[in-house]
mmCIF file as gemmi writes it, N, C-alpha and C atoms, coordinates in Angstrom:
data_model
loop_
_atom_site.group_PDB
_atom_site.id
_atom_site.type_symbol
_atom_site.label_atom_id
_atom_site.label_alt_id
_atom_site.label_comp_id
_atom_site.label_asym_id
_atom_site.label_entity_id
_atom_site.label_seq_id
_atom_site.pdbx_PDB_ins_code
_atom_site.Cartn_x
_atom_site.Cartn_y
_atom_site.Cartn_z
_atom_site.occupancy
_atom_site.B_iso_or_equiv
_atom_site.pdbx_formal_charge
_atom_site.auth_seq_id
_atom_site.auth_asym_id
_atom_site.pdbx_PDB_model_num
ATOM 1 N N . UNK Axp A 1 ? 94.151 7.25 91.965 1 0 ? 1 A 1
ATOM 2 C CA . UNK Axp A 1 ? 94.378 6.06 91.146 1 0 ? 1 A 1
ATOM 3 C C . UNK Axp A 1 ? 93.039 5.694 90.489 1 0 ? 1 A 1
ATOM 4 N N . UNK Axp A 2 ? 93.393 5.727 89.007 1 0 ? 2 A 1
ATOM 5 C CA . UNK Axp A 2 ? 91.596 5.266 88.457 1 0 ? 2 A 1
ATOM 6 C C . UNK Axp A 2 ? 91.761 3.941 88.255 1 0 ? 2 A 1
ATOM 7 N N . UNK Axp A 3 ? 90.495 3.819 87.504 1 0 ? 3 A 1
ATOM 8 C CA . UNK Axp A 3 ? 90.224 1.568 87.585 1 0 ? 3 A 1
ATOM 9 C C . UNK Axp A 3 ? 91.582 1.719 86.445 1 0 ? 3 A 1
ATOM 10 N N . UNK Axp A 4 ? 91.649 2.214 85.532 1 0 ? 4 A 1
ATOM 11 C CA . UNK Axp A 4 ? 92.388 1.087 84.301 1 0 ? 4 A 1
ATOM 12 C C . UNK Axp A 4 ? 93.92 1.318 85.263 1 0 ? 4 A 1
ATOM 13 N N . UNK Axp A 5 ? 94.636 2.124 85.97 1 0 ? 5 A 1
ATOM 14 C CA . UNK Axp A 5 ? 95.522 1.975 86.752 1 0 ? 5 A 1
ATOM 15 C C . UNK Axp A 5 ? 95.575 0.923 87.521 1 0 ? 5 A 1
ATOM 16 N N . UNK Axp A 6 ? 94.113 0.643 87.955 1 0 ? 6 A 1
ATOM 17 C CA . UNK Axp A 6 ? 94.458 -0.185 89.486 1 0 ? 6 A 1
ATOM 18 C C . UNK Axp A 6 ? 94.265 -1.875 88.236 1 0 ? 6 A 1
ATOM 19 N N . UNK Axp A 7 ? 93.693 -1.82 87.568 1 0 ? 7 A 1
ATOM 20 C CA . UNK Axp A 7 ? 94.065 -2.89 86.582 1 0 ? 7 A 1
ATOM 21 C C . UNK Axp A 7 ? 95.614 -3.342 85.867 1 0 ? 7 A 1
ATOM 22 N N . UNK Axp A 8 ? 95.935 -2.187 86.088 1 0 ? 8 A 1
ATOM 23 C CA . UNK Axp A 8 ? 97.287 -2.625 85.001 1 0 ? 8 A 1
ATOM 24 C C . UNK Axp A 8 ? 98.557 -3.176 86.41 1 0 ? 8 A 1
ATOM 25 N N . UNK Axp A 9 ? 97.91 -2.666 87.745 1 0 ? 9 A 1
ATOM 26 C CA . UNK Axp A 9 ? 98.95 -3.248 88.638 1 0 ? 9 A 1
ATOM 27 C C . UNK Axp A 9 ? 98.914 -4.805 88.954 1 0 ? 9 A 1
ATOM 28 N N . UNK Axp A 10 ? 96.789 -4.778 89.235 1 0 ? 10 A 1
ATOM 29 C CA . UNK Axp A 10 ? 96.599 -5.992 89.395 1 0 ? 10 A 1
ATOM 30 C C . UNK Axp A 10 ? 97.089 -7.104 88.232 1 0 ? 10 A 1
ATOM 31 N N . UNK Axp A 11 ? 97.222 -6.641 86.702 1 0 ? 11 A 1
ATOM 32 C CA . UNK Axp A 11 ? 97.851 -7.834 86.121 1 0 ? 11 A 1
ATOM 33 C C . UNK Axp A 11 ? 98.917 -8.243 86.206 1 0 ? 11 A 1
ATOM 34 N N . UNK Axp A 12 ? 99.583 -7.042 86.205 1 0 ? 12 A 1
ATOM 35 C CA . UNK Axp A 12 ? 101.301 -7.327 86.468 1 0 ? 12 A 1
ATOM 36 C C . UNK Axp A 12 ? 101.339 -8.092 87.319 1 0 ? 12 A 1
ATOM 37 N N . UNK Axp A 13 ? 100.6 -7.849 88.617 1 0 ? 13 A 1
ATOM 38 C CA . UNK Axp A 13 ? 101.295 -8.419 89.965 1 0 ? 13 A 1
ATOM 39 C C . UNK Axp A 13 ? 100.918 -10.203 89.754 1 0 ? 13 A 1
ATOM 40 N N . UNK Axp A 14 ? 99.381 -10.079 89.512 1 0 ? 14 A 1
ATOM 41 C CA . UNK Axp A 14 ? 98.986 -11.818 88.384 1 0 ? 14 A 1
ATOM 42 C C . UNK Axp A 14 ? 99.962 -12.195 87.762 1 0 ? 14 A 1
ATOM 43 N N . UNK Axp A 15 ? 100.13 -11.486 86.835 1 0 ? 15 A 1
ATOM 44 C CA . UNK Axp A 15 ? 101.664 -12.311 85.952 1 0 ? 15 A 1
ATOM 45 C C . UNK Axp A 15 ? 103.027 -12.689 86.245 1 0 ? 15 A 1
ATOM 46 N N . UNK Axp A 16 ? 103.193 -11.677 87.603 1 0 ? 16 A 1
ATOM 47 C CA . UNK Axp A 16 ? 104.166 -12.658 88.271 1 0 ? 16 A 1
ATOM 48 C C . UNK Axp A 16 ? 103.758 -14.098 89.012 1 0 ? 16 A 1
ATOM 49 N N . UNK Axp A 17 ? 103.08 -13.86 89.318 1 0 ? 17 A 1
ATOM 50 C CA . UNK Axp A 17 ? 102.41 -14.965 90.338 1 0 ? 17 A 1
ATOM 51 C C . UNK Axp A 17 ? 102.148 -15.758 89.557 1 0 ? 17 A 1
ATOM 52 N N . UNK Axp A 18 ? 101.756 -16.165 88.226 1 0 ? 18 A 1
ATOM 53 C CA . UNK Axp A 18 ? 101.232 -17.018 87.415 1 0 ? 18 A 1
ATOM 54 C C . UNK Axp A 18 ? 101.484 -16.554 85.991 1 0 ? 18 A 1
ATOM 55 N N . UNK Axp A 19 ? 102.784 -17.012 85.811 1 0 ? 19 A 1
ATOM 56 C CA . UNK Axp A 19 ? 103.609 -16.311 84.385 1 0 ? 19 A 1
ATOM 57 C C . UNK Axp A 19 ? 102.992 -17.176 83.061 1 0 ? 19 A 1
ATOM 58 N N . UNK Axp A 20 ? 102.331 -18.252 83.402 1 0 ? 20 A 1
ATOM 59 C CA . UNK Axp A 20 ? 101.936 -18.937 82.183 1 0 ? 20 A 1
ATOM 60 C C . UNK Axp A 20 ? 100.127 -18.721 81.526 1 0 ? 20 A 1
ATOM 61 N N . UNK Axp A 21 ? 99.752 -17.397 82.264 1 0 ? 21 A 1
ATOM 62 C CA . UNK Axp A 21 ? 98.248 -17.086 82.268 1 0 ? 21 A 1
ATOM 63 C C . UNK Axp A 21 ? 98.502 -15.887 81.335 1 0 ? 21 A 1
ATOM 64 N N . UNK Axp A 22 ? 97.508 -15.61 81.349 1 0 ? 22 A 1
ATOM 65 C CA . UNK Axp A 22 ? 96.715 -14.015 80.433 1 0 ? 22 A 1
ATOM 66 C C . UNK Axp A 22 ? 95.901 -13.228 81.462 1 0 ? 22 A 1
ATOM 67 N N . UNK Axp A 23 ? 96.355 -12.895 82.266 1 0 ? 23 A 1
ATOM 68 C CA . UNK Axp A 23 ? 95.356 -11.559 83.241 1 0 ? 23 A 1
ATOM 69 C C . UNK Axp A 23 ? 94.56 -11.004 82.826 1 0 ? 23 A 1
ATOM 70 N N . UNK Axp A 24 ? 95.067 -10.181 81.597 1 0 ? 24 A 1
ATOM 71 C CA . UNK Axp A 24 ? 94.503 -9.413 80.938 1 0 ? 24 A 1
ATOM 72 C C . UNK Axp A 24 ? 93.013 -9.502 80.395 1 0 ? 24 A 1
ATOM 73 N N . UNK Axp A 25 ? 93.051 -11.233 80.258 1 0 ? 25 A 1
ATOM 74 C CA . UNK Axp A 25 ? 91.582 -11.327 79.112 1 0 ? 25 A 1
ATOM 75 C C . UNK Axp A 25 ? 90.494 -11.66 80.508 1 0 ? 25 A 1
ATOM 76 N N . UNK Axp A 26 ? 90.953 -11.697 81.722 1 0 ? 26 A 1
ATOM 77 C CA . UNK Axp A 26 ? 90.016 -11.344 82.595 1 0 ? 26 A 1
ATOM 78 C C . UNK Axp A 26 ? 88.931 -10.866 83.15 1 0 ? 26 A 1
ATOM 79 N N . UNK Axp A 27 ? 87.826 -11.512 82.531 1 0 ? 27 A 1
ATOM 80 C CA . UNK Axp A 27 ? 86.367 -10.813 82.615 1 0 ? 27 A 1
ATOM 81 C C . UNK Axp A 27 ? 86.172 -10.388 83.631 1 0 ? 27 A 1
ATOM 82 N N . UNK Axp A 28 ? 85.633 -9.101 83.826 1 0 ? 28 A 1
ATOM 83 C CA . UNK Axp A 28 ? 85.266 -8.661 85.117 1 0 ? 28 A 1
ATOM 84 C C . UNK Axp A 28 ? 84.823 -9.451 86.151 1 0 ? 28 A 1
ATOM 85 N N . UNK Axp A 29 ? 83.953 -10.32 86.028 1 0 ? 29 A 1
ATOM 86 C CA . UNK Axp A 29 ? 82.84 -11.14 86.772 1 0 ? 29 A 1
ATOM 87 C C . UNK Axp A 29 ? 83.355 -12.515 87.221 1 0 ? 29 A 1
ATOM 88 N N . UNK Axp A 30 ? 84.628 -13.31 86.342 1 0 ? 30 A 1
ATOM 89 C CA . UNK Axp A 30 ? 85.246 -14.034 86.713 1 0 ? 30 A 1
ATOM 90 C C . UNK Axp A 30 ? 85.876 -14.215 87.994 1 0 ? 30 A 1
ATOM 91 N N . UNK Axp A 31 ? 85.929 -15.459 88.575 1 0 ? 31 A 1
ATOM 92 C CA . UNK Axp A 31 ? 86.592 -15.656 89.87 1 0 ? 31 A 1
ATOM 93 C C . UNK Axp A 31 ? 87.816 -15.5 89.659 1 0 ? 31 A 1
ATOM 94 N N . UNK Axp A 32 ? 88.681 -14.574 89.925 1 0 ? 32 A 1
ATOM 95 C CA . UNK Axp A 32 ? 90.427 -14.725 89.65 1 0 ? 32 A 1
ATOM 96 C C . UNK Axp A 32 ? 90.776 -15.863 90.115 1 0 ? 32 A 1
ATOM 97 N N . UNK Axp A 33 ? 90.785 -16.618 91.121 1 0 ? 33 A 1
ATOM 98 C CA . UNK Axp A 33 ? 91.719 -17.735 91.609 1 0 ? 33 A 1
ATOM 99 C C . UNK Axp A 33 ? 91.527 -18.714 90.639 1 0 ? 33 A 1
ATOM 100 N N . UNK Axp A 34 ? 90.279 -19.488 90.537 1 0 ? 34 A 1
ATOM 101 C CA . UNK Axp A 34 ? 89.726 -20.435 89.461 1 0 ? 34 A 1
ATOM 102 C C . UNK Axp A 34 ? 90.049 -20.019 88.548 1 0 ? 34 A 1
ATOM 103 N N . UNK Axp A 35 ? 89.587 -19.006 87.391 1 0 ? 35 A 1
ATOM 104 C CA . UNK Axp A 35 ? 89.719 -18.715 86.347 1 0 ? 35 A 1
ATOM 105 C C . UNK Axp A 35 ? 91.709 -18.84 85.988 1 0 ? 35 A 1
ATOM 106 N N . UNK Axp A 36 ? 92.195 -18.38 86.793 1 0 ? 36 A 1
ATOM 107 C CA . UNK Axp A 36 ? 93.714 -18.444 86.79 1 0 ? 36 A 1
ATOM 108 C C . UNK Axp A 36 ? 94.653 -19.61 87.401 1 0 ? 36 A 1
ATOM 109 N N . UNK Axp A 37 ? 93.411 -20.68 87.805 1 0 ? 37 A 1
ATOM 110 C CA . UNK Axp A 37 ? 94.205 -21.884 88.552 1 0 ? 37 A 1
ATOM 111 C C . UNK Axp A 37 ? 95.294 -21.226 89.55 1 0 ? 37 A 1
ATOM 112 N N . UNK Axp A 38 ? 94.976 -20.548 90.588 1 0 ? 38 A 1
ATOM 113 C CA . UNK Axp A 38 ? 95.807 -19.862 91.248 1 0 ? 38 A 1
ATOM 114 C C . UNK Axp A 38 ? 95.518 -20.42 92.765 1 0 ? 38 A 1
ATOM 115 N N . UNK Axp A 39 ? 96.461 -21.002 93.24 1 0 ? 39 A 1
ATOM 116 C CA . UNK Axp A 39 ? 96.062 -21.694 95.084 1 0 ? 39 A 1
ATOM 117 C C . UNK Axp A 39 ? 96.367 -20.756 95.778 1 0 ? 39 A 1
ATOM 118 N N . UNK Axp A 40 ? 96.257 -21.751 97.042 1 0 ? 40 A 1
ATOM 119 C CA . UNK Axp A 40 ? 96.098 -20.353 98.208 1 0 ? 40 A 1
ATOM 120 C C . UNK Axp A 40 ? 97.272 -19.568 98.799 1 0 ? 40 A 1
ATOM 121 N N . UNK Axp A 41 ? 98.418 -20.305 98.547 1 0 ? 41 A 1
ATOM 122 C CA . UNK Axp A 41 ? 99.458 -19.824 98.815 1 0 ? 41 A 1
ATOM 123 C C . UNK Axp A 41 ? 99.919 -18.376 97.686 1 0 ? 41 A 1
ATOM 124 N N . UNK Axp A 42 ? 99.697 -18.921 96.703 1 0 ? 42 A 1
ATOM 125 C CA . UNK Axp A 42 ? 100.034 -17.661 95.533 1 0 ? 42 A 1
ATOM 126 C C . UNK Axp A 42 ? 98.7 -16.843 95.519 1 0 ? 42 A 1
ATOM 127 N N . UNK Axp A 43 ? 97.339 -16.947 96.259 1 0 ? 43 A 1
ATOM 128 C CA . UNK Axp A 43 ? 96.679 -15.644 96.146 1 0 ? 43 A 1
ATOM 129 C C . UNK Axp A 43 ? 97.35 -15.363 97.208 1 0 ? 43 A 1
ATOM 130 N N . UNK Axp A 44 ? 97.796 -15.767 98.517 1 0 ? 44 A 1
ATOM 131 C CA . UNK Axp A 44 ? 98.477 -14.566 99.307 1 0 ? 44 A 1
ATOM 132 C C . UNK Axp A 44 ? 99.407 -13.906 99.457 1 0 ? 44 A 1
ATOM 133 N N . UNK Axp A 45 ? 100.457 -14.303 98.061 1 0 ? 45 A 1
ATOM 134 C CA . UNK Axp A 45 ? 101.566 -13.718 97.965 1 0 ? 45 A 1
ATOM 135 C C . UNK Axp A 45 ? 101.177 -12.79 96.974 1 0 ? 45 A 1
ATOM 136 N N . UNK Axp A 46 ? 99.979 -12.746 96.04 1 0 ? 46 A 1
ATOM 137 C CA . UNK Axp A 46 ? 99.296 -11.577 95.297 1 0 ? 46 A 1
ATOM 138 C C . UNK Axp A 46 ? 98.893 -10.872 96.257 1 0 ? 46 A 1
ATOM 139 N N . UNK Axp A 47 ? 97.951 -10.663 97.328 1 0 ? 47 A 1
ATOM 140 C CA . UNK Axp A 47 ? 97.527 -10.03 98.02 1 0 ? 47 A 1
ATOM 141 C C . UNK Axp A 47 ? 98.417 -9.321 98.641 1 0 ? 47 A 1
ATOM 142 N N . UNK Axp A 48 ? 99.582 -10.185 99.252 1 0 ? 48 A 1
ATOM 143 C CA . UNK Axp A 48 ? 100.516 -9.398 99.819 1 0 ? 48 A 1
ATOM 144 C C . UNK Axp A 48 ? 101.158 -8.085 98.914 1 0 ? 48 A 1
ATOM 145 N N . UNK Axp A 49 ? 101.954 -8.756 97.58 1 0 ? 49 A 1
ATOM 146 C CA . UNK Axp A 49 ? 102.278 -8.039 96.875 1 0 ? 49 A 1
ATOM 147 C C . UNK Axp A 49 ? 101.402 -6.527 96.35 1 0 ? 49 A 1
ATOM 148 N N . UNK Axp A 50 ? 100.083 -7.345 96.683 1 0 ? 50 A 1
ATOM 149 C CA . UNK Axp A 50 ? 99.296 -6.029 95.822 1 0 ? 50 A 1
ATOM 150 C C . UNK Axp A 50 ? 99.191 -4.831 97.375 1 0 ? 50 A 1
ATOM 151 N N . UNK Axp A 51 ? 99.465 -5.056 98.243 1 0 ? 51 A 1
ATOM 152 C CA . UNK Axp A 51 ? 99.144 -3.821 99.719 1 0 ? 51 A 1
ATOM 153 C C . UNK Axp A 51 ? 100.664 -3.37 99.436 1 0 ? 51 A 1
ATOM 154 N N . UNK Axp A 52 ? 101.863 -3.637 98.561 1 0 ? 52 A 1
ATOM 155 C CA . UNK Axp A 52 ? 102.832 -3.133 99.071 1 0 ? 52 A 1
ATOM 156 C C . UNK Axp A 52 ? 102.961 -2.201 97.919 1 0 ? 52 A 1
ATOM 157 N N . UNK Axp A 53 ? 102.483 -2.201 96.557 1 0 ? 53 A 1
ATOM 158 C CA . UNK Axp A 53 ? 102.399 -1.546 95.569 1 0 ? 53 A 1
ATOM 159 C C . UNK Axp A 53 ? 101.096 -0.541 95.267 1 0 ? 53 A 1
ATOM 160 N N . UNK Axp A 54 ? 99.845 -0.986 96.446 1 0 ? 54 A 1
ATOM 161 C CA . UNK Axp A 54 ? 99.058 0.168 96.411 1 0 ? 54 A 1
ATOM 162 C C . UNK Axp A 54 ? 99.35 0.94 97.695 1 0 ? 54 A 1
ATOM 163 N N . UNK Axp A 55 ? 99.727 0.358 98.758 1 0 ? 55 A 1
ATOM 164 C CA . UNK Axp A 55 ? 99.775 0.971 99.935 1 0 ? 55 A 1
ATOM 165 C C . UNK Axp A 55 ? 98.122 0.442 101.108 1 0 ? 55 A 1
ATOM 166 N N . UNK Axp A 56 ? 97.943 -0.231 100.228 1 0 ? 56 A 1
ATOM 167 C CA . UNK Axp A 56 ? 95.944 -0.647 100.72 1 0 ? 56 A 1
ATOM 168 C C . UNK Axp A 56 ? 96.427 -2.28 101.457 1 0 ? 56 A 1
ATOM 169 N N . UNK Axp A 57 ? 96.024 -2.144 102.892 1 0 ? 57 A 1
ATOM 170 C CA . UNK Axp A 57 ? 95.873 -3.325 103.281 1 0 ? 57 A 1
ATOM 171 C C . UNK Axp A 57 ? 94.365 -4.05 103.318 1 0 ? 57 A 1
ATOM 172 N N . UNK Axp A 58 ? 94.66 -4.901 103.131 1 0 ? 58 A 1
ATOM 173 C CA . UNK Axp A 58 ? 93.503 -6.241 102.596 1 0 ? 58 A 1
ATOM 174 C C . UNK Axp A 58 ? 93.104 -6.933 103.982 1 0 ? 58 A 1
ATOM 175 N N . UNK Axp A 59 ? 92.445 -6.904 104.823 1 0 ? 59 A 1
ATOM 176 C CA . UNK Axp A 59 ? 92.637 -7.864 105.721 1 0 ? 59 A 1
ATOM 177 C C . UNK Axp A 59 ? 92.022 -9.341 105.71 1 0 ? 59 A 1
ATOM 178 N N . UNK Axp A 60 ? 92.332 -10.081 106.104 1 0 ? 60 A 1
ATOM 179 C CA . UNK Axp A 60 ? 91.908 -11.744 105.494 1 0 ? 60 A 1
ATOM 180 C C . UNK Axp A 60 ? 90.273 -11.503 106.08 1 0 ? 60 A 1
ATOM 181 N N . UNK Axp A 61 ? 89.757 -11.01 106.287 1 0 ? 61 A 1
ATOM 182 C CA . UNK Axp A 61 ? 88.293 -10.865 106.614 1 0 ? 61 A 1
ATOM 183 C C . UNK Axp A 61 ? 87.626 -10.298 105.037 1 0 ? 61 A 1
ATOM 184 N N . UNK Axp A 62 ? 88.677 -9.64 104.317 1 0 ? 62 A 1
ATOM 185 C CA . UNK Axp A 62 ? 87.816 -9.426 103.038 1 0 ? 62 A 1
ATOM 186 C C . UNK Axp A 62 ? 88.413 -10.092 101.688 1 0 ? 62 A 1
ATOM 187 N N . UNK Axp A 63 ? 89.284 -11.226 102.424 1 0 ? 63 A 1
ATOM 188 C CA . UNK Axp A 63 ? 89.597 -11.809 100.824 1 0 ? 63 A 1
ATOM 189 C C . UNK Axp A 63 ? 88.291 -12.182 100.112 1 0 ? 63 A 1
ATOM 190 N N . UNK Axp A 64 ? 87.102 -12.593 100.495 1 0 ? 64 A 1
ATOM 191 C CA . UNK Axp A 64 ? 85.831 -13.031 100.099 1 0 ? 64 A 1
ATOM 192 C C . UNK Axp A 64 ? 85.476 -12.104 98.882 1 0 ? 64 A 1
ATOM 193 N N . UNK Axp A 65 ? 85.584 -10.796 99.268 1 0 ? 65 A 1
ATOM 194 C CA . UNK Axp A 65 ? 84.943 -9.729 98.969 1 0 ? 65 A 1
ATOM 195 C C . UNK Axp A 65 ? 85.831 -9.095 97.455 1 0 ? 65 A 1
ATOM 196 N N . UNK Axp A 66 ? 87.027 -9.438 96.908 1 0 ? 66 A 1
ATOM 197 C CA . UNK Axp A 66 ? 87.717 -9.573 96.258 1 0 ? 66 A 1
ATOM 198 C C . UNK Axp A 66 ? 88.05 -10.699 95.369 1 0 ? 66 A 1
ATOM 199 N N . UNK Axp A 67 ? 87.249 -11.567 95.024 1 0 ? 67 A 1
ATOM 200 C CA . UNK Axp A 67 ? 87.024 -12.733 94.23 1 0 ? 67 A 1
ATOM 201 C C . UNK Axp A 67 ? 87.347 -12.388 92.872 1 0 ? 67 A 1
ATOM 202 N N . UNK Axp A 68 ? 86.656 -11.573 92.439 1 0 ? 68 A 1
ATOM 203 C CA . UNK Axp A 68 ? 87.023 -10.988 91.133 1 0 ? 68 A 1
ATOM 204 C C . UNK Axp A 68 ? 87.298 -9.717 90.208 1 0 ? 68 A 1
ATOM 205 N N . UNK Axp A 69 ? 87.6 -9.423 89.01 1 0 ? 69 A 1
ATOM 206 C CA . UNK Axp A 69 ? 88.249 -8.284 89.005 1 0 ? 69 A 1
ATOM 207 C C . UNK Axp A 69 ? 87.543 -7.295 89.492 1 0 ? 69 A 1
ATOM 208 N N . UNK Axp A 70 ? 86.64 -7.103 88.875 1 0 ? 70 A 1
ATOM 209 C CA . UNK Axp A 70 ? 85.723 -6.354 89.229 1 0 ? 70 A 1
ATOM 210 C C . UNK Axp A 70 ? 85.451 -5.54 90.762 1 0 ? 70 A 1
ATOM 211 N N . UNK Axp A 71 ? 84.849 -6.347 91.821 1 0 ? 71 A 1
ATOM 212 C CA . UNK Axp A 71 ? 85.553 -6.498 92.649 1 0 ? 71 A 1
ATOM 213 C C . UNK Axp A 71 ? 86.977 -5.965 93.435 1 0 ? 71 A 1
ATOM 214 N N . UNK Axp A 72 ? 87.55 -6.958 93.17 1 0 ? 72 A 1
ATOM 215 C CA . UNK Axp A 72 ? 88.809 -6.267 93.704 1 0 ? 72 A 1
ATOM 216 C C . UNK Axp A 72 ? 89.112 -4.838 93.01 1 0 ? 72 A 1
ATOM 217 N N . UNK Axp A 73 ? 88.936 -4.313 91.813 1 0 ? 73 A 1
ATOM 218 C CA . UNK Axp A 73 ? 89.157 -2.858 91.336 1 0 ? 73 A 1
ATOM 219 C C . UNK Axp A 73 ? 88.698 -2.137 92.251 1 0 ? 73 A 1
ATOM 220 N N . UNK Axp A 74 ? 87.351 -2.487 92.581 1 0 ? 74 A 1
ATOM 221 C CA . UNK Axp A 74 ? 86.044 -1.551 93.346 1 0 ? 74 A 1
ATOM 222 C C . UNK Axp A 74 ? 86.609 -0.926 94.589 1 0 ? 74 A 1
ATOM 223 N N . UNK Axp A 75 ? 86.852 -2.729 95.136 1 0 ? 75 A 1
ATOM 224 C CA . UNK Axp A 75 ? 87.456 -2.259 96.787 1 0 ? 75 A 1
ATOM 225 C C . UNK Axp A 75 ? 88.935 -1.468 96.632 1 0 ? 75 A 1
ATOM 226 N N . UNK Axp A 76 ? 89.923 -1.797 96.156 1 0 ? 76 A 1
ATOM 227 C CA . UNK Axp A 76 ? 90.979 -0.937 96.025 1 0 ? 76 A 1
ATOM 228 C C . UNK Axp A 76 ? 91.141 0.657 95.552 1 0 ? 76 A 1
ATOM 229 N N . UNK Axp A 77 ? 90.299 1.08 94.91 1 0 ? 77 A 1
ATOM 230 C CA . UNK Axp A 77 ? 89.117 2.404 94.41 1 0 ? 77 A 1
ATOM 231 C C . UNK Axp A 77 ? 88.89 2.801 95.834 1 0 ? 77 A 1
ATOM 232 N N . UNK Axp A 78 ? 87.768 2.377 96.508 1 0 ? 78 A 1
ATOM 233 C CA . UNK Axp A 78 ? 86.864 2.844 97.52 1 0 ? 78 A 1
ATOM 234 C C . UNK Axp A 78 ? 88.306 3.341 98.401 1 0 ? 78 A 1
ATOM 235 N N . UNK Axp A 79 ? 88.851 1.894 99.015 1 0 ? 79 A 1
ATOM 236 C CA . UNK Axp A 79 ? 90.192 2.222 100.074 1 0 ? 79 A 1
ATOM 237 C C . UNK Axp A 79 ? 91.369 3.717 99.807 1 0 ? 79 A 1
ATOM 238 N N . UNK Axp A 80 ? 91.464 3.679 98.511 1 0 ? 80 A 1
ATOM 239 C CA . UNK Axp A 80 ? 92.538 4.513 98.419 1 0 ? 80 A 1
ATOM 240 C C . UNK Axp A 80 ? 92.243 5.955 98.326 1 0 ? 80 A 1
ATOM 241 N N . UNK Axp A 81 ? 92.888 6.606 99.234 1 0 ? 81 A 1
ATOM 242 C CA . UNK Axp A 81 ? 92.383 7.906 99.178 1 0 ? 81 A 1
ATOM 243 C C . UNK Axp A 81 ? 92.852 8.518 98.254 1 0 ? 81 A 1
């Protein structure tokens, strides 16, 4: 799976979660939650959603580490074999 793949899941799965946003114009460096007004309940139903469509579990010890796109591309990259 390359980055613009693991991008095009992570927006989709954003745009469900938050149908009235733009994922897409998502600067790398941006905080997804803030930048997307997204609470905590709907980042964990993204998170969830996103381990069942990559197969990559997230464990709540690295939501930190996944703040932004960037980021989260990286770690989902590194994890997936």
């Amino acid at each position: 799976m390359n980055e613009e793949e693991i991008k095009e899941i992570v927006f989709q799965l954003l745009k469900k979660i938050a149908p009235d946003t733009e994922p897409s114009r998502l600067k790398p460096d941006e905080n997804i939650r803030e930048t997307l007004n997204i609470d905590s309940f709907d980042s964990l139903q993204f998170i969830v959603a996103l381990n069942k469509k990559t197969g990559i579990e997230i464990p709540e010890e690295d939501y930190g580490k996944i703040a932004t796109l960037q980021a989260l591309t990286a770690y989902i990259k590194n994890k997936k074999p």
